[in-house]
C-alpha positions as semicolon CSV with decimal commas, in nm:
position;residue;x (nm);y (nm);z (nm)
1;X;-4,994;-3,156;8,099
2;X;-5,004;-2,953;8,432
3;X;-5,348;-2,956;8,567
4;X;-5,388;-2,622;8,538
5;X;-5,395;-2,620;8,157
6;X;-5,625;-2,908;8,119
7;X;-5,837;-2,665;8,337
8;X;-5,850;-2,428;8,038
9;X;-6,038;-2,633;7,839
10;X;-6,381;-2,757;7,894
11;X;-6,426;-3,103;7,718
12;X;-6,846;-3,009;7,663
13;X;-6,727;-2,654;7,485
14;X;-6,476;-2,810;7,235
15;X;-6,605;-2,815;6,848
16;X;-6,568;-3,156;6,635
17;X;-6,407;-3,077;6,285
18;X;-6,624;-3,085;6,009
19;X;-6,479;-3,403;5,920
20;X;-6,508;-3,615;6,217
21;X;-6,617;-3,967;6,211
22;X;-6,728;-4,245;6,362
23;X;-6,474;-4,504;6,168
24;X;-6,247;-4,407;5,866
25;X;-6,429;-4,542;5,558
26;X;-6,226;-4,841;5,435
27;X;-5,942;-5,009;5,520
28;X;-5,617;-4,769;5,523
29;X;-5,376;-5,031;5,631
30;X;-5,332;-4,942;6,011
31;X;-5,729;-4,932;6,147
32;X;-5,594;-5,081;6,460
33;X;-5,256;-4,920;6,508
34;X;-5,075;-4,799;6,761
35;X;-5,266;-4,447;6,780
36;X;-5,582;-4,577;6,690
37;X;-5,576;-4,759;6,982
38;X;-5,607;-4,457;7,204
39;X;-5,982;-4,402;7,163
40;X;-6,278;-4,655;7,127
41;X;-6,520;-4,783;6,868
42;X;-6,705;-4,648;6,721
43;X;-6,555;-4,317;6,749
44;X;-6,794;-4,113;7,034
45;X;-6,826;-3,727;6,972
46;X;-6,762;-3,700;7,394
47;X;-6,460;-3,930;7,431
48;X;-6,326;-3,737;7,071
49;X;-6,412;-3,380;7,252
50;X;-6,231;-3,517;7,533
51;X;-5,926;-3,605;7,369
52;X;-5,914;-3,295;7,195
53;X;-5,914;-3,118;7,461
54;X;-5,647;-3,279;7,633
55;X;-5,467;-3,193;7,323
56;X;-5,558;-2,833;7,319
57;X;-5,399;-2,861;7,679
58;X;-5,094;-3,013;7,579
59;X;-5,025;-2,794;7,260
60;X;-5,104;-2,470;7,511
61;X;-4,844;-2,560;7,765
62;X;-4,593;-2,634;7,503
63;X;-4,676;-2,259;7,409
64;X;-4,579;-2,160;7,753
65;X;-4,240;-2,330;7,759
66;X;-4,160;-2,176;7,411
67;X;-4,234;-1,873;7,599
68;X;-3,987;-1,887;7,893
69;X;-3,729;-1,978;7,607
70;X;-3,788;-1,640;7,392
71;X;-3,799;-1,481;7,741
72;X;-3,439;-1,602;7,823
73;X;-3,329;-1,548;7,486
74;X;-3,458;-1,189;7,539
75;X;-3,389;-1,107;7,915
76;X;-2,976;-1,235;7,790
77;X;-2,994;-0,957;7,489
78;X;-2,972;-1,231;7,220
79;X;-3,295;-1,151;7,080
80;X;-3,193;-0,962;6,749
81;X;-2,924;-1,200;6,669
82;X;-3,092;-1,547;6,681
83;X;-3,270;-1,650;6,421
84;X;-3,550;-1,876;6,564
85;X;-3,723;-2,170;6,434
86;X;-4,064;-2,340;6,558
87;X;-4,163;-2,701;6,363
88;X;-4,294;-2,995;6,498
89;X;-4,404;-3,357;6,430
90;X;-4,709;-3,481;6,258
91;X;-5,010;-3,408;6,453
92;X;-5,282;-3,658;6,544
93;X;-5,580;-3,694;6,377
94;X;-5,848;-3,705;6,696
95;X;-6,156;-3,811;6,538
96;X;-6,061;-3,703;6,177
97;X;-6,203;-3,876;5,915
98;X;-6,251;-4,127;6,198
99;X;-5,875;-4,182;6,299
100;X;-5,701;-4,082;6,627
101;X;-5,328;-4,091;6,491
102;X;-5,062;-3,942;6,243
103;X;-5,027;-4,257;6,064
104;X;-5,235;-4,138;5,701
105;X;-5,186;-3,894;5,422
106;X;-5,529;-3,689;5,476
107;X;-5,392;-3,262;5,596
108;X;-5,431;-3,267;5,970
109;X;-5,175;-3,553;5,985
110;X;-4,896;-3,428;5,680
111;X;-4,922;-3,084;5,742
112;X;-4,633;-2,952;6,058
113;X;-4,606;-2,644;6,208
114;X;-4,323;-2,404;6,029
115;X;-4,254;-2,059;6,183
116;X;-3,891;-1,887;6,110
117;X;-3,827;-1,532;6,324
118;X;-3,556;-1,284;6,376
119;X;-3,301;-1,127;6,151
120;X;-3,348;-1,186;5,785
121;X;-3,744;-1,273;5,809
122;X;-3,994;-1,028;5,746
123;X;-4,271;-1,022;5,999
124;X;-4,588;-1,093;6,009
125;X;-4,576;-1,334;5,628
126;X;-4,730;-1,616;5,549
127;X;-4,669;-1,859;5,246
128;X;-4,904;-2,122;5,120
129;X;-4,538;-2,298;4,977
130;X;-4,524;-2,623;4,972
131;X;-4,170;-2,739;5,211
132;X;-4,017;-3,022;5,330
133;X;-3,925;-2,989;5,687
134;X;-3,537;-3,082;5,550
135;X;-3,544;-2,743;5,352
136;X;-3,467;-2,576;5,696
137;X;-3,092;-2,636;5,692
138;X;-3,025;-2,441;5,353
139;X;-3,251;-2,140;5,480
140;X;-3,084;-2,088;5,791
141;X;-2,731;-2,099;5,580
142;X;-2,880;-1,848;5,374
143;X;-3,023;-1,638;5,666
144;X;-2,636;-1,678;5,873
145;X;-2,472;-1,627;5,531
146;X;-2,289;-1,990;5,542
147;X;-2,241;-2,155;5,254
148;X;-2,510;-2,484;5,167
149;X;-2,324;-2,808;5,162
150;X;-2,355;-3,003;4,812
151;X;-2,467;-3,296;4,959
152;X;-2,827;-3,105;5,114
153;X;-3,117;-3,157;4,937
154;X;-3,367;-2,907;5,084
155;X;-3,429;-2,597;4,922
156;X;-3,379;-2,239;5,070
157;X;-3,672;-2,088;5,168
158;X;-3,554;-1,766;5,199
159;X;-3,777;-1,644;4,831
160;X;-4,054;-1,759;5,008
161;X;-4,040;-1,612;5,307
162;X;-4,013;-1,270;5,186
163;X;-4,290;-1,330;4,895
164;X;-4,628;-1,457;4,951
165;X;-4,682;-1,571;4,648
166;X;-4,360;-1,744;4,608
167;X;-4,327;-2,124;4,519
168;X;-4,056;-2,318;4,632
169;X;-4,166;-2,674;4,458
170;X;-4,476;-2,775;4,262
171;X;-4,553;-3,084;4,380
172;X;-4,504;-3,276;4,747
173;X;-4,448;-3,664;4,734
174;X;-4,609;-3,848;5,063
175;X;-4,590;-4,176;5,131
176;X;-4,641;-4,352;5,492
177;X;-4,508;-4,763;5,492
178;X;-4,563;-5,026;5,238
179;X;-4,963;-4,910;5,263
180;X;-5,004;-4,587;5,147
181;X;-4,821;-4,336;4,866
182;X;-4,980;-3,955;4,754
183;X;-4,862;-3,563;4,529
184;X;-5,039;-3,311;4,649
185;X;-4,992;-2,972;4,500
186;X;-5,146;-2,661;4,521
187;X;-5,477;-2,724;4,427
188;X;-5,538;-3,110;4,401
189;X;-5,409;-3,398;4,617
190;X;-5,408;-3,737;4,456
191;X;-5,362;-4,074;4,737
192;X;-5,301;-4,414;4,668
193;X;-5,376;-4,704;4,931
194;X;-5,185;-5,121;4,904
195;X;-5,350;-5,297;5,167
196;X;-5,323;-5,638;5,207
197;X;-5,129;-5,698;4,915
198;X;-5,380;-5,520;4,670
199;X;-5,425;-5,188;4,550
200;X;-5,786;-5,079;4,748
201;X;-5,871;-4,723;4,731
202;X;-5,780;-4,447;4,514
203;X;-5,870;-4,075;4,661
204;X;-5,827;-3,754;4,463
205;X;-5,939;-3,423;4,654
206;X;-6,000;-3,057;4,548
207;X;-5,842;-2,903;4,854
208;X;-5,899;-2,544;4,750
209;X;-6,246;-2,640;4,722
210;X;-6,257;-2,938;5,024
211;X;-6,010;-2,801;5,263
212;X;-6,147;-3,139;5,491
213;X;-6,074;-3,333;5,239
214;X;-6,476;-3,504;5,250
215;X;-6,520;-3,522;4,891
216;X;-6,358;-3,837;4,677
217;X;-6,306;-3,692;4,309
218;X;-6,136;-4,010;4,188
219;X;-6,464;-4,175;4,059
220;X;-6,568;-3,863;3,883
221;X;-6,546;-3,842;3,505
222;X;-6,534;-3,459;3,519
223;X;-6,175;-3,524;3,661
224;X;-6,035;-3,815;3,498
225;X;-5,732;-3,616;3,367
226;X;-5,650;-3,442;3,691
227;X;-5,635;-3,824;3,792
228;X;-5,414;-3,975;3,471
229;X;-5,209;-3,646;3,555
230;X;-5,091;-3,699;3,941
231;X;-5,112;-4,052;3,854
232;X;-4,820;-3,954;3,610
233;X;-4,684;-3,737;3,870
234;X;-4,651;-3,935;4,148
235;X;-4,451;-4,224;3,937
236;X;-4,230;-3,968;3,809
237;X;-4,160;-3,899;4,211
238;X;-4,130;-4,208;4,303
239;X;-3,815;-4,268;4,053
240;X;-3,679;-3,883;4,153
241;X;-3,688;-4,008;4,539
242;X;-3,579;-4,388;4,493
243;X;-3,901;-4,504;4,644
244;X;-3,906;-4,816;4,404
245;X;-3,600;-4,876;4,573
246;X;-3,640;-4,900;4,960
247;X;-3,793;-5,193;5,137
248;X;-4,099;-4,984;5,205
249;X;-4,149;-4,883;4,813
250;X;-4,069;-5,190;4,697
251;X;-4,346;-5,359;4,901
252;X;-4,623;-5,047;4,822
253;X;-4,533;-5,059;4,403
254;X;-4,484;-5,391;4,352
255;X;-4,857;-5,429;4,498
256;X;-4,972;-5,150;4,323
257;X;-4,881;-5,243;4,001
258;X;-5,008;-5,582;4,070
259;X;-5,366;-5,401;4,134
């Protein structure tokens, strides 16, 4: 980023999240990946404050460039006739339950940025939905008034958009490699971990209730049929999306089962 934006943000004044850490608890299948590469260990809380505020930098230029884009949009009398869309990739971790990258399951790396605007989309909304990023095509045929192919498999999020409390799906499969499958869904979020060609680690959060997602449930007898359940769940996605199928699924659920 331009120097003048790193300038905004002093590395000493930046807040850890609640769940930083020094090393992620057990092995997840990619300790030493790519992105966990950027940052030492143990995790430090000054080399994490100074990543994240590097990334505060980055994310706050970016906002200046989707600026001067609205601004051209606006300044060529487009503006209330383009329907705009903000998303983005999978954000980094940065200390997070002891990770630096995207490469898990946990919310700051599956959660995206989603923000429709202009004609069609009430202002000023927001919907705790649970979306794909591929549902964007059908919405903007339903917000242009074209007709959605056959073949698309998103959903139009058009409901949604103009109720709060609207749902678009129940459930949301994740899955990242051959290492690591998870359903979350409104209230609980159940994740699965192969590792070394054995099932490992078994997480189950409240994320109502543990927004950081700090607190394993999966050991707790209190919850053992919110467990069976998503357990159930997350098969019964894994057949819907062909999982078992690809190279990817076949190596994660042929190691599972063996577990």
């Amino acid at each position: 980023m331009p120097p003048e934006y790193l300038e905004m943000y002093d590395p000493e004044a930046v807040e850890l999240p609640p769940n930083f850490m020094g090393g992620h608890p057990f092995d997840n299948g990619n300790l030493r990946g790519r992105d966990e590469s950027l940052a030492g260990f143990p995790r430090t809380p000054e080399e994490t404050r100074r990543h994240l505020a590097e990334y505060y930098a980055m994310i706050t230029h970016l906002d200046a460039q989707i600026g001067r884009i609205l601004d051209a949009v606006r300044d060529a009398g487009l503006l209330d006739f383009t329907v705009i869309v903000l998303a983005g990739d999978n954000g980094l971790a940065v200390g997070q339950h002891g990770l630096f990258g995207k490469q898990n399951l946990y919310e700051h790396s599956v959660r995206v940025p989603l923000i429709f605007a202009g004609p069609g989309v009430p202002e000023g909304r927001r919907s705790d939905a649970l979306v794909y990023l591929f549902d964007i095509f059908p919405t903007l045929c339903e917000l242009t008034g074209l007709e959605t192919p056959q073949t698309v498999e998103g959903r139009n999020l058009v409901p949604a958009l103009h109720d709060p409390q609207g749902t678009v799906r129940e459930t949301l499969y994740l899955a990242y490699v051959g290492l690591q499958r998870g359903v979350s869904e409104d209230r609980f979020k159940l994740l699965e971990y192969v590792v070394n060609g054995r099932h490992n680690m078994t997480q189950l959060f409240d994320t109502q209730d543990d927004p950081w997602e700090l607190s394993n449930l999966a050991q707790e007898p209190a919850y053992a049929d919110e467990l069976a359940r998503l357990r159930g769940e997350l098969v019964r996605l894994r057949d819907e999306s062909g999982d078992a199928d690809t190279e990817w699924g076949q190596t994660f659920w042929s190691d599972y089962d063996a577990g």
